[in-house]
C-alpha positions as CSV (number, residue, x, y, z in Angstrom):
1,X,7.1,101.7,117.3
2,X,7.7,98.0,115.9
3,X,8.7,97.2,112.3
4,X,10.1,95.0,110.3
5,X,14.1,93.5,109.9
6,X,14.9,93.8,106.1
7,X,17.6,91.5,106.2
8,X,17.6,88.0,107.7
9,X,18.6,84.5,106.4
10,X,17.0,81.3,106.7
11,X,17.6,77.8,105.0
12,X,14.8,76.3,103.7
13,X,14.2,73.0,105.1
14,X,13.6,71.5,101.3
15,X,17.1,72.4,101.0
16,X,18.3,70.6,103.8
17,X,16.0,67.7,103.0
18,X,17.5,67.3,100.0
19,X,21.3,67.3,101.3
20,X,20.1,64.5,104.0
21,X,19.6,63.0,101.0
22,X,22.7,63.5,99.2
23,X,20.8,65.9,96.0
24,X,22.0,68.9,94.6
25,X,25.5,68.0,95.6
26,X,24.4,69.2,98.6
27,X,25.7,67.1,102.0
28,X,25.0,67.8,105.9
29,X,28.2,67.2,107.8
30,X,29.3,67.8,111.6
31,X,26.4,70.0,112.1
32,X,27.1,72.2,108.8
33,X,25.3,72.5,105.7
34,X,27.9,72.0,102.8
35,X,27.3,73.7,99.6
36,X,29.9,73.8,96.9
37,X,32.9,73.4,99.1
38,X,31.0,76.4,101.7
39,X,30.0,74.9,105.2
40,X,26.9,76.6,107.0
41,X,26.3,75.8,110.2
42,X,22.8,74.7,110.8
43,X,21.9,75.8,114.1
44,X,20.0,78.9,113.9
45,X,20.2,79.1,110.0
46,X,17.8,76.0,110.1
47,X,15.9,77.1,113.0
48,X,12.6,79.2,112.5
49,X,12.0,79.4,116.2
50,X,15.3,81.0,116.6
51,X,14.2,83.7,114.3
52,X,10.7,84.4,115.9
53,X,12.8,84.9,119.2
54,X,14.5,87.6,118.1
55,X,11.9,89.2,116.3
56,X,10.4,89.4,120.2
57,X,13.5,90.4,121.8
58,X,13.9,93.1,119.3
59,X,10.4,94.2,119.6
60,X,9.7,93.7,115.9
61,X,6.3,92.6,114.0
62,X,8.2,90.8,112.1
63,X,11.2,89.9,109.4
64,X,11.8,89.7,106.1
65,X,14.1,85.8,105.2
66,X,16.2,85.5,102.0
67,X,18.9,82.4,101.5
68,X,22.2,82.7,102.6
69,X,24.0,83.8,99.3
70,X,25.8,80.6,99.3
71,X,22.3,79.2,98.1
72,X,22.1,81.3,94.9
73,X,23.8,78.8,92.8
74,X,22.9,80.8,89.5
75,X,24.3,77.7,87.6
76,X,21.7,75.1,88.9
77,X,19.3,76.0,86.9
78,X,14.8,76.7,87.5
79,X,15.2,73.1,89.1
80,X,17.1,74.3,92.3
81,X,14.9,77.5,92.0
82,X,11.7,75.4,92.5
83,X,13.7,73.5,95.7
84,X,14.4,76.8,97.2
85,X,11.2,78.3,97.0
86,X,8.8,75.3,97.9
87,X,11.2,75.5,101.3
88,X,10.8,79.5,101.7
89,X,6.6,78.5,100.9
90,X,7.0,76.3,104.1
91,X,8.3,79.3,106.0
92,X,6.3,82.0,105.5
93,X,4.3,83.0,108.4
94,X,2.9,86.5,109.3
95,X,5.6,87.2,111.1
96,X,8.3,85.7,108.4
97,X,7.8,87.4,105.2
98,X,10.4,85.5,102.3
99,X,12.0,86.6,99.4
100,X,11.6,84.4,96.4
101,X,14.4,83.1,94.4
102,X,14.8,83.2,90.7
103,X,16.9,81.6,88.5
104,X,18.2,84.4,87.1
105,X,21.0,83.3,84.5
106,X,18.2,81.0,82.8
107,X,15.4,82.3,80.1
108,X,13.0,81.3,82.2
109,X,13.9,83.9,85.3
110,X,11.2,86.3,83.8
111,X,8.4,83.7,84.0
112,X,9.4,82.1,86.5
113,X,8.9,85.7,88.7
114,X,5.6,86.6,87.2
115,X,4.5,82.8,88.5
116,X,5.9,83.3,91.9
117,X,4.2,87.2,92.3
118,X,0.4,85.4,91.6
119,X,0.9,82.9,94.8
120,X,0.6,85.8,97.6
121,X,3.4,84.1,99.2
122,X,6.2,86.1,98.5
123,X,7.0,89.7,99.6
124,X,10.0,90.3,96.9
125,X,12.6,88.7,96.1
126,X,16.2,88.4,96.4
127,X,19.1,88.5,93.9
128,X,22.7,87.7,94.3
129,X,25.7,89.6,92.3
130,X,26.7,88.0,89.0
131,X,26.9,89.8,85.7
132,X,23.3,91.6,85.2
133,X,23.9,92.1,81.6
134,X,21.3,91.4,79.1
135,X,18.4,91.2,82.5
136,X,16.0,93.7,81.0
137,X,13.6,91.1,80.3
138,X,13.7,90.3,84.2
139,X,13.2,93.6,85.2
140,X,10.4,94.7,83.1
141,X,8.5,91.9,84.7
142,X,10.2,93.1,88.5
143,X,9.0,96.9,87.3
144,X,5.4,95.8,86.5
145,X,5.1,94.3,89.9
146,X,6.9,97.5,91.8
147,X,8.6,94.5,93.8
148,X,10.8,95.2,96.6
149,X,14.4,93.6,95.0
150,X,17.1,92.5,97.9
151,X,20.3,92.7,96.0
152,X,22.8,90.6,98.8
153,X,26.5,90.1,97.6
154,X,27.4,86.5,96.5
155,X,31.1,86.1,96.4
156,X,34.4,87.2,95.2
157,X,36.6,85.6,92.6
158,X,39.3,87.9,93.8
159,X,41.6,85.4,95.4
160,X,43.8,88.3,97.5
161,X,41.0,88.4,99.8
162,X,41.4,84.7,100.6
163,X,43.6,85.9,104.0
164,X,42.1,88.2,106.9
165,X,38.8,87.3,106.4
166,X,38.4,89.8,103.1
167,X,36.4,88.0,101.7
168,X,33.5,88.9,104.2
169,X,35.0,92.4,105.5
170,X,36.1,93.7,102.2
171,X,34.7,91.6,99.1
172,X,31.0,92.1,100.2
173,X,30.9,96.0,99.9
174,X,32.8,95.6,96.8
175,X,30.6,92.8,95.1
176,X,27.7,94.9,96.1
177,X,29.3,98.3,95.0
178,X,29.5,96.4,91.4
179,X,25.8,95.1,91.3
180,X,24.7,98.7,92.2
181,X,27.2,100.6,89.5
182,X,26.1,97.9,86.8
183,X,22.5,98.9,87.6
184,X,23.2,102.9,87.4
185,X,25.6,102.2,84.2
186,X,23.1,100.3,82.5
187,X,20.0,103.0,83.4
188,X,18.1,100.7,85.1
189,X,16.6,102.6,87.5
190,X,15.6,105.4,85.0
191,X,14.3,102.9,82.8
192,X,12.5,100.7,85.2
193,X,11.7,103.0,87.9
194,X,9.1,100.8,89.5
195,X,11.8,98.0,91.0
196,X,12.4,98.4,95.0
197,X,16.0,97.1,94.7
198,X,17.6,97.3,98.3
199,X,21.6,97.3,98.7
200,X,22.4,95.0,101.6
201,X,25.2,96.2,103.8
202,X,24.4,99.9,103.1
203,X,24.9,99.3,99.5
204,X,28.8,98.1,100.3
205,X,30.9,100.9,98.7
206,X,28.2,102.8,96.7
207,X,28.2,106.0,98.4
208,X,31.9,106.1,98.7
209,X,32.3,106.3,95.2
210,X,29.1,107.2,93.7
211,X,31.1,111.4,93.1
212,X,33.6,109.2,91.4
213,X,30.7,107.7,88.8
214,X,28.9,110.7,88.1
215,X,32.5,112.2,87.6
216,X,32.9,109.4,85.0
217,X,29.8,110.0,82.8
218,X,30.8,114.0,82.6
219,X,34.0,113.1,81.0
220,X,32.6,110.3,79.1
221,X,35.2,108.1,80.2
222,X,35.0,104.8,77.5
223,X,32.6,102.4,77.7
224,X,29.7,104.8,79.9
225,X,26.8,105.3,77.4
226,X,24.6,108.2,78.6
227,X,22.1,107.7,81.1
228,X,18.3,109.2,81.9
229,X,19.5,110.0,85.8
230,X,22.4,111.9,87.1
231,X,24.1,109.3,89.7
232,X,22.5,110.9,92.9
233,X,19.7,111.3,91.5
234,X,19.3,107.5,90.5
235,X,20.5,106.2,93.6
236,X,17.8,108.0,95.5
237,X,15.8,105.7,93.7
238,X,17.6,102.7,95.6
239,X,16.9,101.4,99.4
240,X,19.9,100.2,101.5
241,X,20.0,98.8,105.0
242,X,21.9,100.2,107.5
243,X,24.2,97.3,108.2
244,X,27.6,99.5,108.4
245,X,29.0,99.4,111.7
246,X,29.9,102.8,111.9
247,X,27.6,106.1,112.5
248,X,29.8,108.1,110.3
249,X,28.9,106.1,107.1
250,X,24.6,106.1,108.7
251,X,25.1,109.7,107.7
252,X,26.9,109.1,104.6
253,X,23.9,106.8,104.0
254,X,21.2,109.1,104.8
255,X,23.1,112.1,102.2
256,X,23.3,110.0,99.7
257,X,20.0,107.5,99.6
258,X,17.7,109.6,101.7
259,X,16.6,108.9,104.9
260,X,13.2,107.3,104.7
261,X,15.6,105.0,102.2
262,X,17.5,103.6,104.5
263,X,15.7,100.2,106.8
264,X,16.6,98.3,109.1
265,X,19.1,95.1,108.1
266,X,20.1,93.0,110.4
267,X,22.1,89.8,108.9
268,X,20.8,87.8,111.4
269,X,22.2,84.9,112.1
270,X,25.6,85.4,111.1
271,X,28.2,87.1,112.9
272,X,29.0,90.2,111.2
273,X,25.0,91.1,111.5
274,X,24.0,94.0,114.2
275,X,23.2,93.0,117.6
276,X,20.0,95.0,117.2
277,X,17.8,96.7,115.2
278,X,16.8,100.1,114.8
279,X,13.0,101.1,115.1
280,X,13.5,104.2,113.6
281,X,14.3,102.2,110.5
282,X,12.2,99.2,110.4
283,X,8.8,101.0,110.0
284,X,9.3,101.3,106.3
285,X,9.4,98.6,105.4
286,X,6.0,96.8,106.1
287,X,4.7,98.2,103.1
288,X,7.3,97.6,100.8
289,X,7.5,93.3,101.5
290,X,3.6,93.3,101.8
291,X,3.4,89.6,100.2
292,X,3.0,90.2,96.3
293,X,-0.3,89.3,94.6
294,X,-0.5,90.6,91.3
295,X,-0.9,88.9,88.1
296,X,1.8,90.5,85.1
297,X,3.1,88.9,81.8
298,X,6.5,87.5,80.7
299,X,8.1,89.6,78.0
């Protein structure tokens, strides 16, 4: 049974155009992308063909390309927006299915995703991890659409992760953990029940500590306003992949999000991805990153 990889990266070659060219702040240097201080290297992140070859050896129909999260840059504004999604335009193919990216921080994220969700380019698209607060007007246009929403951690400010490699192995599931507890907090799923959000990395620490939420709102700990969903029942209203490394939490994932809720993620390229993917998993999700092509209003 093929299916579809949830979770791979790609950088658009606008992007890398434009650091050739020294714009954005963006510079190409022994082989690496550099990004505010970050260094990607370029080999397979810049190579489509790479991609389409393991789509083969994985016996796939095809998979689904967001940026690397040190693309989001939230504070560059709809200018670095338009960059990055005239690149991802350039690599969507049958077989690679991309997730747009919105300026999110700026007052023009909710138009800008009801323009992008007309094209029938795009099959979602995919958010970072800052503060969500005061986003409603981005998800109500998200909810009209019923688009499939990859929420992928950015980083961590937390600088006692800076050592062993915490950063990655530690300060993704937390970053992640956050994004999905501000959206359960807020209500957002009860209130906008139509957005596919998808928890990379098996939704980080979600499970884990989603007893520990719920136990919060029954003793109306401060700050927790009451909410339409009990916590379980609001994360069953989530998709993760099942990028965890460890059987133990698949099972944790498959209590706790359903089954037919949990896809196929691989993280390809990068080195803390799987070295395969599941085709028990990566059926799913065909349907839900079907290119969008509906025409909704900007509240």
């Amino acid at each position: 049974m093929a299916g579809w990889d949830v979770h791979t990266h790609l950088i658009p070659p606008t992007v890398l155009s434009a650091a050739h060219r020294g714009e954005f702040g963006l510079s190409v240097d022994s082989g690496s992308l550099v990004v505010d201080g970050q260094r990607l290297p370029l080999r397979r992140l810049a190579d489509p063909a790479a991609l389409l070859q393991w789509i083969t050896e994985q016996s796939l129909d095809g998979a689904v390309v967001s940026v690397p999260p040190a693309l989001f840059r939230y504070d560059a504004g709809v200018e670095w927006s338009e960059l990055v999604n005239q690149g991802l335009r350039e690599l969507a193919t049958p077989q690679l299915r991309v997730l747009a990216h919105l300026p999110l921080l700026d007052p023009a994220a909710p138009a800008v995703a009801a323009g992008l969700a007309g094209e029938g380019v795009f099959g979602g698209f995919a958010l970072g991890t800052p503060s969500y607060a005061g986003l409603d007007p981005v998800w109500r246009v998200l909810d009209a659409l019923e688009a499939f929403t990859l929420i992928h951690p950015g980083s961590s400010d937390d600088k006692r992760l800076d050592s062993f490699y915490l950063s990655n192995l530690l300060g993704n599931p937390y970053e992640t953990g956050v994004a999905a507890a501000s959206l359960v907090f807020a209500d957002v799923p009860g209130r906008f029940p139509g957005i596919r959000f998808c928890l990379c990395h098996g939704g980080g620490v979600t499970a884990a500590v989603a007893g520990r939420w719920q136990r919060g709102i029954d003793t109306e700990r401060p700050g927790i306003e009451p909410v339409s969903l009990p916590v379980a029942e609001a994360l069953r209203r989530f998709y993760v992949d099942d990028l965890v490394h460890d059987d133990a939490v698949l099972e944790l994932l498959t209590s706790t999000f359903g089954a037919e809720r949990v896809l196929a993620g691989s993280d390809w390229p990068f080195p803390m991805g799987s070295d395969g993917v599941s085709a028990a998993r990566s059926a799913t999700a065909e349907v839900l990153t079907r290119p969008l092509a509906k025409e909704v209003a900007a509240w």
